[in-house]
N, C-alpha and C positions, 0 to 999 in steps of 0.2 A: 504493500500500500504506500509506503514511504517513497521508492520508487516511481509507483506511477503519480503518488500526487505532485513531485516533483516534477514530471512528464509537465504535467498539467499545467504548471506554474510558469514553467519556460513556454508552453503553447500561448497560452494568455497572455505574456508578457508577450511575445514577437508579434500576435496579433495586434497589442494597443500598441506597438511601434508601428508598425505599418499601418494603422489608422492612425495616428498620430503626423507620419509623413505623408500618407494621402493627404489629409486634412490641410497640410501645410501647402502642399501644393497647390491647391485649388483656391488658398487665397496668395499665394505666392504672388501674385500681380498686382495686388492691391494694397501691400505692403509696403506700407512709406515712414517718414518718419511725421508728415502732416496727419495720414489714419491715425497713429497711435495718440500723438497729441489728442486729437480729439475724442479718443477713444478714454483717456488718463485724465484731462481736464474737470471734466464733473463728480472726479472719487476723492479730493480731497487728501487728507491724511491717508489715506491706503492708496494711492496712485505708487509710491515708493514702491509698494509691496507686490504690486498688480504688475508692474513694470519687470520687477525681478523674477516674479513668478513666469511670466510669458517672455521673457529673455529666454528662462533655463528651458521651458517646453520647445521653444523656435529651436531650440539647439540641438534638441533630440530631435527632434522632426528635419533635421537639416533645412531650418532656414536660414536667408543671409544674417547675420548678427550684425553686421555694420550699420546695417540701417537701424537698428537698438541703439547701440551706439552714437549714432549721432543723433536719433531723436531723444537720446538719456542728456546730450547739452544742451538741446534747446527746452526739455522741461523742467531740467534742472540744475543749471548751469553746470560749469566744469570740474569742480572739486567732487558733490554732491552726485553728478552725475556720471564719471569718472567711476566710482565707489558703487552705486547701483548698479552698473552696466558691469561693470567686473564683477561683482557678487552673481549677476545672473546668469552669466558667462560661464563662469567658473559654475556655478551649481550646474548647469547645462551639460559642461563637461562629466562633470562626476556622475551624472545619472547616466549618460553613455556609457560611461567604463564603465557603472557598475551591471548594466542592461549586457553588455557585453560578456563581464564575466561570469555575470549566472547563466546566461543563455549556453555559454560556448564553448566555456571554461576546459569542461570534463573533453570533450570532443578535440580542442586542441593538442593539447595533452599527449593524447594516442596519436592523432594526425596531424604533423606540423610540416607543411611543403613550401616551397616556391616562394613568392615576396615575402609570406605571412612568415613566413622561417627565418628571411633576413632582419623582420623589424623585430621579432623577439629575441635573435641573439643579439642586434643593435640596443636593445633596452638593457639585455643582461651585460653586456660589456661596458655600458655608461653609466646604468643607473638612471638616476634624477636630474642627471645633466644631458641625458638623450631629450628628454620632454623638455627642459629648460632650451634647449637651441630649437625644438621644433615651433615654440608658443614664441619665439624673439624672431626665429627666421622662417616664416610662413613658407615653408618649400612643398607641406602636402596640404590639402584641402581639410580645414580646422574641424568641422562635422566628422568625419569620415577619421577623420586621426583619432578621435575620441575616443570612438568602438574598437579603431586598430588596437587603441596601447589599453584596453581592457582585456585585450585577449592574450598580454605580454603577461610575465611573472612580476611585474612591477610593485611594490608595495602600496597602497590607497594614497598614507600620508603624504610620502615623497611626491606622487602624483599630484595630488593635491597643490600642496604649496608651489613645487614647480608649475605649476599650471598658473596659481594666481598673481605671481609672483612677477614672473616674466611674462603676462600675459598683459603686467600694468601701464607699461610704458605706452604701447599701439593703443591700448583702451582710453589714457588718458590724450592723445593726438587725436584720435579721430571725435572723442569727446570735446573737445575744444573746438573742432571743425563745425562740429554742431551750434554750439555757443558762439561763436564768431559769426556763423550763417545768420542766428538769431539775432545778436548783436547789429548785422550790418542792414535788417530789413529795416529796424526801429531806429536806425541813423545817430551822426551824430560821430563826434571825435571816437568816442570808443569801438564802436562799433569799428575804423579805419584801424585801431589797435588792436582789435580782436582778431580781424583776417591778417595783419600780418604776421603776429603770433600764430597762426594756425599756418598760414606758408611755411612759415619755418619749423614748427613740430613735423609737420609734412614729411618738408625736405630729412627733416631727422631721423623720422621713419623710414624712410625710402635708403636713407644710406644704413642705419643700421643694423643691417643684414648681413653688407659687405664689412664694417667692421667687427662683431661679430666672428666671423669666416679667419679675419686675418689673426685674430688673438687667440681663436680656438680653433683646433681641426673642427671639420664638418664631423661630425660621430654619425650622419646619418649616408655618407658616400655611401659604402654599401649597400643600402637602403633603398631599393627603388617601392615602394609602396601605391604609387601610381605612376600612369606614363606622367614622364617630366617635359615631354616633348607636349604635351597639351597643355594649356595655358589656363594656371589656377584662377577660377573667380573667386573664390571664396579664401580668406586669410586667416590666420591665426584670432587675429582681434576682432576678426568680423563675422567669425561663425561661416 
């Protein structure tokens, strides 16, 4: 019995992922960061909480996170918004790995082949500093890497903290991005000091990849876990 209700448990879990990702798709289009504004506007003190909560589900459901992201600065400005948007994130992520390793955990285990073989010895040769260059240097698709490193031998914790850790920097750019946008509709000297702040977080973002690469090996060369010849839409900080 223990057996099969465990069957059961993994059947019902892969089903609400997959209603979960249907779901997400079908409003995939309609996802902005003007929706959610006005979707969060009239909650008040639970807007925080409604925001983070539907962060972490878009993450399971693989949706884009970035646009969380930068409607987390324009609802609430950079610091505050910054701090939601990563809390959601990072929840997001943890319910992946853990989706992943009760689902798949036992089956890996016996059956480890081909990419999925490379990234779990890439985790076991790194550690918590394989996850920490993946969440700084967006090279596989941030959804999708979720699930990948729940099916590694990884520890929660290390996960964990490497996740939210390194995942602060891009969260707090593209958060700014948002607050700057906000900023420059409502006019006015700041607003001209909020887009150039956010050019240059940008630009900061964009190179720190490459630095990054030159201070540490890649720990993920090995690693092909998608084609790399296909061009990521989705990033580390943007889900």
């Amino acid at each position: 019995m223990g057996g099969q209700g465990k069957l059961f448990g993994r059947i019902a879990l892969i089903v609400l992922v997959l209603g979960l990702v249907a779901l997400g798709y079908q409003f995939r289009g309609d996802l902005s960061p003007g929706m959610l504004q006005q979707r969060l506007d009239d909650m008040g003190a639970l807007a925080p909480f409604a925001f983070m909560a539907a962060y972490a589900v878009a993450t399971v459901a693989f949706l884009p996170g970035l646009v969380f992201t930068i409607a987390g600065g324009v609802l609430f400005g950079p610091v505050f918004g910054t701090l939601y948007s990563l809390t959601g994130a990072t929840a997001g992520a943890l319910l992946a790995f853990l989706v992943a390793r009760y689902i798949a955990s036992d089956l890996v285990a016996q059956h480890t082949g081909g990419r999925l073989k490379k990234l779990i010895v890439g985790v076991e040769r790194e550690g918590w500093r394989f996850v920490a260059f993946t969440r700084l240097v967006p090279l596989f698709p941030f959804n999708l890497l979720n699930y990948a490193l729940g099916l590694t031998r990884i520890g929660f914790l290390p996960y964990a903290l490497a996740t939210f850790i390194c995942m602060g920097p891009g969260a707090f750019a593209y958060t700014w991005i948002g607050h700057a946008g906000a900023e420059a509709v409502a006019g006015g000297r700041s607003g001209i000091n909020a887009v150039l702040i956010a050019l240059g977080l940008l630009a900061a973002v964009i190179f720190l990849p490459r630095l990054v690469k030159r201070v540490k090996n890649d720990p993920t060369q090995d690693v092909d876990v998608v084609d790399q010849s296909e061009p990521q839409k989705e990033s580390t900080h943007g889900g």
